[in-house]
BANULO-291674 format. One record per residue (C-alpha): residue number from 1; residue in one letter; x, y, z. Coordinates in pm, 1 decimal, decimal comma, padded with zeros to 6 digits, always signed. Layout:
SITE   nr  rest        xx        yy        zz
SITE  NUM     a         X         Y         Z
...
# end
This chain:
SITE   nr  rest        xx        yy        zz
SITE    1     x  +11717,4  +08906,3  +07127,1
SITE    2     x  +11667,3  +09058,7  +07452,6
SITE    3     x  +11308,3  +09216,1  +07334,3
SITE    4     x  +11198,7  +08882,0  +07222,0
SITE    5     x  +11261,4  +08724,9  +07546,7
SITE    6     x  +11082,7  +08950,2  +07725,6
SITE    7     x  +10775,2  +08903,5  +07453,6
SITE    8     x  +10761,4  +08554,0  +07543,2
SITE    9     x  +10781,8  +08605,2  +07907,6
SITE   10     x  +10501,9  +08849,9  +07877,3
SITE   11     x  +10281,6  +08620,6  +07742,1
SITE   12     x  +10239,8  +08458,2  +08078,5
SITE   13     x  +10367,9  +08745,1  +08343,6
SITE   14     x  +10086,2  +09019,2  +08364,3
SITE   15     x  +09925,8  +09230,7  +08608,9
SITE   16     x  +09616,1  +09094,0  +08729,0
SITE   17     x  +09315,3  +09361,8  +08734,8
SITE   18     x  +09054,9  +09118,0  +08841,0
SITE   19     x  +09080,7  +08762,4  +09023,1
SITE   20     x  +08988,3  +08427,1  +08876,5
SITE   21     x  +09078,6  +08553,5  +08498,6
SITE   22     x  +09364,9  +08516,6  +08247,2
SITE   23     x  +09573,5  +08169,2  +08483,3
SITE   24     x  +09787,0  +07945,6  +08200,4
SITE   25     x  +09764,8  +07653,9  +08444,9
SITE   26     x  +09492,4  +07480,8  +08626,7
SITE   27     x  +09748,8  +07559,2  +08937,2
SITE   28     x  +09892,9  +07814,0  +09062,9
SITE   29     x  +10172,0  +07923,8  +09369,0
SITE   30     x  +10113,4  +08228,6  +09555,3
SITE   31     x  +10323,3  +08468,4  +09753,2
SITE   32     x  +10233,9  +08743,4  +09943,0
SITE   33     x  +10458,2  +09052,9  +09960,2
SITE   34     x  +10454,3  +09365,7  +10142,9
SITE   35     x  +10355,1  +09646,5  +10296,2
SITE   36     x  +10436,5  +09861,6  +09972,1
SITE   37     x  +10548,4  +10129,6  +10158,3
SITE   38     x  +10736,3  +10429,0  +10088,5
SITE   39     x  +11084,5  +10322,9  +10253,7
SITE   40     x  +11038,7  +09994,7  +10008,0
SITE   41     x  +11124,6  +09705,1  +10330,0
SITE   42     x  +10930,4  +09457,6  +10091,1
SITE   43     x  +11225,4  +09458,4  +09817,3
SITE   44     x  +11421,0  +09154,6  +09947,3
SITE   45     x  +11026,7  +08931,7  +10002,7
SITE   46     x  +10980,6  +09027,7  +09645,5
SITE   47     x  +11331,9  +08901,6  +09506,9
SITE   48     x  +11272,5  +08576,3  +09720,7
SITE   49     x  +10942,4  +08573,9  +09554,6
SITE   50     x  +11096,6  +08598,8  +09193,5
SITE   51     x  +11404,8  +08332,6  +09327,8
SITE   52     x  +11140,3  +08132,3  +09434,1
SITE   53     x  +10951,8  +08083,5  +09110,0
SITE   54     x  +11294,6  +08075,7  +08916,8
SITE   55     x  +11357,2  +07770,1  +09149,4
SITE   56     x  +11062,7  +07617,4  +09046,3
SITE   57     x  +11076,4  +07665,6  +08769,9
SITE   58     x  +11388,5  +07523,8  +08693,0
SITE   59     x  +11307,7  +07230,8  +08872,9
SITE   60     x  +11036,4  +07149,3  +08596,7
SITE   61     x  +10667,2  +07333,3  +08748,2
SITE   62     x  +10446,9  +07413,5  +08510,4
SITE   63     x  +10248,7  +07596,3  +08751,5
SITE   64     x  +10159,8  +07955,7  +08717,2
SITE   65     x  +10314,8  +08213,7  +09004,4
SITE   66     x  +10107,9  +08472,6  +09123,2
SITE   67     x  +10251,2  +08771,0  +09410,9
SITE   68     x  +10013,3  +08885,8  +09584,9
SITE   69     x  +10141,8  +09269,9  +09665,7
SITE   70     x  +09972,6  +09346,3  +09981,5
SITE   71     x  +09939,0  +09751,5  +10005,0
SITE   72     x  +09865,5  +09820,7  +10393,0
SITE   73     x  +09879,1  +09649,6  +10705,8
SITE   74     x  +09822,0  +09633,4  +11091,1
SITE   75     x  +09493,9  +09822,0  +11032,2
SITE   76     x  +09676,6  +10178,3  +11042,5
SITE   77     x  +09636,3  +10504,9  +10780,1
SITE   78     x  +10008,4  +10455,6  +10593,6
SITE   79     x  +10086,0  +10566,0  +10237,7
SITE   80     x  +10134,8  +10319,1  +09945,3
SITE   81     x  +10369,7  +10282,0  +09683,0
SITE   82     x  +10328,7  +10125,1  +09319,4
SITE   83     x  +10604,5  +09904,1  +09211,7
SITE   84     x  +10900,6  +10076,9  +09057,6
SITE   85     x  +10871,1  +09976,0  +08676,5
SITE   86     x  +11229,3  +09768,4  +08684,9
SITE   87     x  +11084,7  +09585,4  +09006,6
SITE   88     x  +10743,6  +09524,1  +08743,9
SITE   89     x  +11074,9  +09415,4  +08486,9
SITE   90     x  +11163,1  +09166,9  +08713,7
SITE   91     x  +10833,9  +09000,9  +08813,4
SITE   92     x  +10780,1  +09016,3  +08359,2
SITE   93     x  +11104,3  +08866,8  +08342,2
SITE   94     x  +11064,0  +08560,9  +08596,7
SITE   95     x  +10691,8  +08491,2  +08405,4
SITE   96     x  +10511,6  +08602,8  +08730,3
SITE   97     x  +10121,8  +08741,2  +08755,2
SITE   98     x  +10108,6  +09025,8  +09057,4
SITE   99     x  +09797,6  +09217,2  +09185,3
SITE  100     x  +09798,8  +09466,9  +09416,2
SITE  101     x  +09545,9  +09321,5  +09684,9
SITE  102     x  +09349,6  +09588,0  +09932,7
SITE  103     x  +09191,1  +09496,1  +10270,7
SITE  104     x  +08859,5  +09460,8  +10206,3
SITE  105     x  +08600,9  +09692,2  +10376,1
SITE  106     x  +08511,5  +10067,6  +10320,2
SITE  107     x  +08841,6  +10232,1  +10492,9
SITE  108     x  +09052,7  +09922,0  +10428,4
SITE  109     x  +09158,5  +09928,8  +10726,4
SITE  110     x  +09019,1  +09754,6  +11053,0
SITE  111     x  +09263,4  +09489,8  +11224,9
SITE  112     x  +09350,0  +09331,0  +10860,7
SITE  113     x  +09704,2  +09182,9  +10970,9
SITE  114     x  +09971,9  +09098,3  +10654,4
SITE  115     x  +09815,6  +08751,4  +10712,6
SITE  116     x  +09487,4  +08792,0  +10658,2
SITE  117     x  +09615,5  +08866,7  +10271,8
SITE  118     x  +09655,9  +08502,6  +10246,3
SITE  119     x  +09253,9  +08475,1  +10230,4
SITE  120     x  +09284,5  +08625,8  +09916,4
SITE  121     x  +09397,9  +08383,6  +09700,7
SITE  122     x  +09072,7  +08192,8  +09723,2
SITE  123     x  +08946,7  +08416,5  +09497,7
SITE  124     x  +09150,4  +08293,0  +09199,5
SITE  125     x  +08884,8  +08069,0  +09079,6
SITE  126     x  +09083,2  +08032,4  +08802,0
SITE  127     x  +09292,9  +07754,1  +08948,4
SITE  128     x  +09196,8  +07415,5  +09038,5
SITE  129     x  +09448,8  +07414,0  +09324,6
SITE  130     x  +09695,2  +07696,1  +09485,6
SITE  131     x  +09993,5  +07645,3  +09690,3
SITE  132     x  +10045,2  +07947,5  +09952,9
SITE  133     x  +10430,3  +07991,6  +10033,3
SITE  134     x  +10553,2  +08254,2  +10260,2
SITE  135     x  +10812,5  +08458,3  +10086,4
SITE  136     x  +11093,4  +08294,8  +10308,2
SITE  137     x  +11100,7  +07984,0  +10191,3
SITE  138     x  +11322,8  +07851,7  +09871,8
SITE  139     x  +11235,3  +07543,7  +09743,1
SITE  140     x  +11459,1  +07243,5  +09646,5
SITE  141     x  +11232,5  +07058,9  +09417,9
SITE  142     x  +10936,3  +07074,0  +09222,8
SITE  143     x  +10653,9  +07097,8  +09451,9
SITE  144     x  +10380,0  +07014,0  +09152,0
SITE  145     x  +10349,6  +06754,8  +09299,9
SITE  146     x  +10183,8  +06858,5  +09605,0
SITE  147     x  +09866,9  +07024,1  +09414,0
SITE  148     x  +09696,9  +06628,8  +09411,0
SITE  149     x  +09728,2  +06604,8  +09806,5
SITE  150     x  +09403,0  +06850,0  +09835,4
SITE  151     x  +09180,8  +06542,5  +09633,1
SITE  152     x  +09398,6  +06301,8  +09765,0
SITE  153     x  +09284,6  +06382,2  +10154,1
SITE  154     x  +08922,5  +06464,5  +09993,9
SITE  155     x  +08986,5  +06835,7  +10172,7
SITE  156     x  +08953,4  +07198,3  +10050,7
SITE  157     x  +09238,4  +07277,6  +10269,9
SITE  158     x  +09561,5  +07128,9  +10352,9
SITE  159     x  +09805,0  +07287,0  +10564,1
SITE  160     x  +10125,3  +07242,6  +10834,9
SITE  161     x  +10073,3  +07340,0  +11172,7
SITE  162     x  +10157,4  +07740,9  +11215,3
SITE  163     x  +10276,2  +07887,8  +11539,7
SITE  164     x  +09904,4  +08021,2  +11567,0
SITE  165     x  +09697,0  +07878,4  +11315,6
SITE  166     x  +09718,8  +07680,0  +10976,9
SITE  167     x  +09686,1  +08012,0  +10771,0
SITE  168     x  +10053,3  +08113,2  +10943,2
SITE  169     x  +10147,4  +07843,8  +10804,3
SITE  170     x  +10483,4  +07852,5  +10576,0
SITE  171     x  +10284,5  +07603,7  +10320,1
SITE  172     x  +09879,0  +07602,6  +10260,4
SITE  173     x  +09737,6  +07412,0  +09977,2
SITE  174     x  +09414,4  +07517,2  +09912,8
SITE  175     x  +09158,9  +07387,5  +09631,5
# end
């Protein structure tokens, strides 16, 4: 019984090789997570990650959930770490898409904050609309809802005010 549950999770939790293929929803929530480093500090942001789509889920989203597993950060030389195969479990279990997302550039390296990983999601193209959440939050309540405020406000982007700037933001819709 337990084999075919995780069957029919699998069919919507996979890795994700290449951006803006293989979505089961027109919309999509996003969570970044990391540094993957060595000493594993980005355990508990990727169990909130997993809560979090378990919360929505059972709140009724039919939204997909992508983490976006950020592998360096603050622009120094540090090793990276693959997910441990029960944390991969998990993320199968909970109907989750990962990637492992890079800085862009040649050395991957140059002033690209954990942040700046929230730029990736526009490359999904495969959703009409994503919802960024940091990893801290827990929602009460479907949030679906809040993919139609993007048309709604005729906008590509739709954010609360950050301490710095809308992308530190705890919620970005973008479209």
């Amino acid at each position: 019984m337990k084999a075919l549950l995780y069957a029919m999770a699998a069919v919507s939790a996979q890795r994700v090789e290449r951006p803006g293929t293989g979505g089961t929803s027109t919309h999509a929530y996003v969570v970044m997570v990391g540094p993957l480093e060595p000493a594993r500090n980005y355990r508990p942001w990727l169990l909130s990650a997993v809560s979090m789509a378990n919360t929505l889920r059972a709140h009724g989203s039919a939204a997909d959930f992508l983490v976006l597993l950020a592998t360096k950060r603050d622009g120094k030389p540090r090793a990276t770490v693959p997910l441990l195969a029960k944390e991969e479990a998990t993320l199968v279990k909970a109907r989750c898409r990962w990637r492992y997302a890079k800085p862009p550039g040649q050395r991957r390296l140059a002033g690209y904050h954990m942040g700046h990983y929230k730029l990736l999601a526009w490359q999904h193209t495969e959703y009409a609309a994503i919802q960024l959440l940091d990893a801290d939050l827990l929602p009460v309540a479907n949030l679906d809802p809040l993919f139609g405020l993007a048309q709604a406000f005729q906008a590509q982007v739709v954010a609360c005010p950050g301490k710095v700037a809308p992308l530190n933001a705890g919620w970005v819709l973008i479209r």
